[in-house]
SESEBA-395708 format. One record per residue (C-alpha): residue in three letters; x, y negated, z; residue number from 1. Coordinates in Angstrom, 2 decimals, padded with zeros to 5 digits. Layout:
// residues N
(ALA; (X; Y; Z); NUM) ...
// end
This chain:
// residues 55
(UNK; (000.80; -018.32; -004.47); 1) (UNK; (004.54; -018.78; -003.58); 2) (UNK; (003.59; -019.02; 000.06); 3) (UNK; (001.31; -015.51; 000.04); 4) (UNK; (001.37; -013.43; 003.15); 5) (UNK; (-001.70; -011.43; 003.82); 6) (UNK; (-002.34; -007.62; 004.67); 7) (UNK; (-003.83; -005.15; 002.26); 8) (UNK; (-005.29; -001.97; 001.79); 9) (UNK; (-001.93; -000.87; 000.57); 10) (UNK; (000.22; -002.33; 003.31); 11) (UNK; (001.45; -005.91; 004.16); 12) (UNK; (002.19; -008.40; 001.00); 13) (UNK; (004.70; -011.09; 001.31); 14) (UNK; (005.53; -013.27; -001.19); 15) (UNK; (008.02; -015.25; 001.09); 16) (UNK; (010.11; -012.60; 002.78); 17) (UNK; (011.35; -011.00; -000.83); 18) (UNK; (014.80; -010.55; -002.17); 19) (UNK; (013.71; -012.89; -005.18); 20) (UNK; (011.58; -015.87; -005.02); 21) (UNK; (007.49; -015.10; -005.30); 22) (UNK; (008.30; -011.30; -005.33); 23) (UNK; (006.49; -009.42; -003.31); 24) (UNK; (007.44; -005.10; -002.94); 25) (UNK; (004.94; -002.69; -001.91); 26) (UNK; (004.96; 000.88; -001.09); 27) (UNK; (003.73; 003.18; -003.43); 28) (UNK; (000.20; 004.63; -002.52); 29) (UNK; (-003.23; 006.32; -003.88); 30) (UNK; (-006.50; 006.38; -002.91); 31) (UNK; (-008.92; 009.30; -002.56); 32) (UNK; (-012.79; 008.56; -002.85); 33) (UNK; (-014.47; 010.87; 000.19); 34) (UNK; (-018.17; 011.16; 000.17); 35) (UNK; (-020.22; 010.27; 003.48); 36) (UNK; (-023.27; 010.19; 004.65); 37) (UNK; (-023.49; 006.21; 004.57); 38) (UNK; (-021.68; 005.89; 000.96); 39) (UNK; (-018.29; 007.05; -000.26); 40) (UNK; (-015.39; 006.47; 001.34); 41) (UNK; (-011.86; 005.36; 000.10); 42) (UNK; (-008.91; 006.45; 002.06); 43) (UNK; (-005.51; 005.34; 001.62); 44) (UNK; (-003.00; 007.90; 001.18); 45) (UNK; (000.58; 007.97; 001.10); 46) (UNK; (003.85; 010.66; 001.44); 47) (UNK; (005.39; 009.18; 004.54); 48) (UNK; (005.14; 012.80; 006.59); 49) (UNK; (006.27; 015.19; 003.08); 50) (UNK; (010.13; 015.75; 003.64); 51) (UNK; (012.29; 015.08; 000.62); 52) (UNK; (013.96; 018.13; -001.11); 53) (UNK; (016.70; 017.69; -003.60); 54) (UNK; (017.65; 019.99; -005.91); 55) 
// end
């Protein structure tokens, strides 16, 4: 488990490249069920094009 490294839906896991030991980070993300023709669909979505405001 130590040794992980695999890609997911929600981006690249590594267990081995972590600040800590058998930690693994990984972005935050959502899904969104789409319906199509051949079934639904799950799409992966994300906010890496939404600028940051501050306030």
């Amino acid at each position: 488990m130590a040794r992980t490294r695999l890609d997911t839906v929600a981006g690249p896991l590594d267990r081995t490249a972590g600040a800590t030991p058998d930690i693994a980070l990984l972005p935050l993300v959502g899904g969104q069920w789409h319906p199509e023709p051949a079934g639904p669909r799950l799409a992966v979505v994300d906010n890496t094009g939404r600028r940051r405001r501050y306030r």
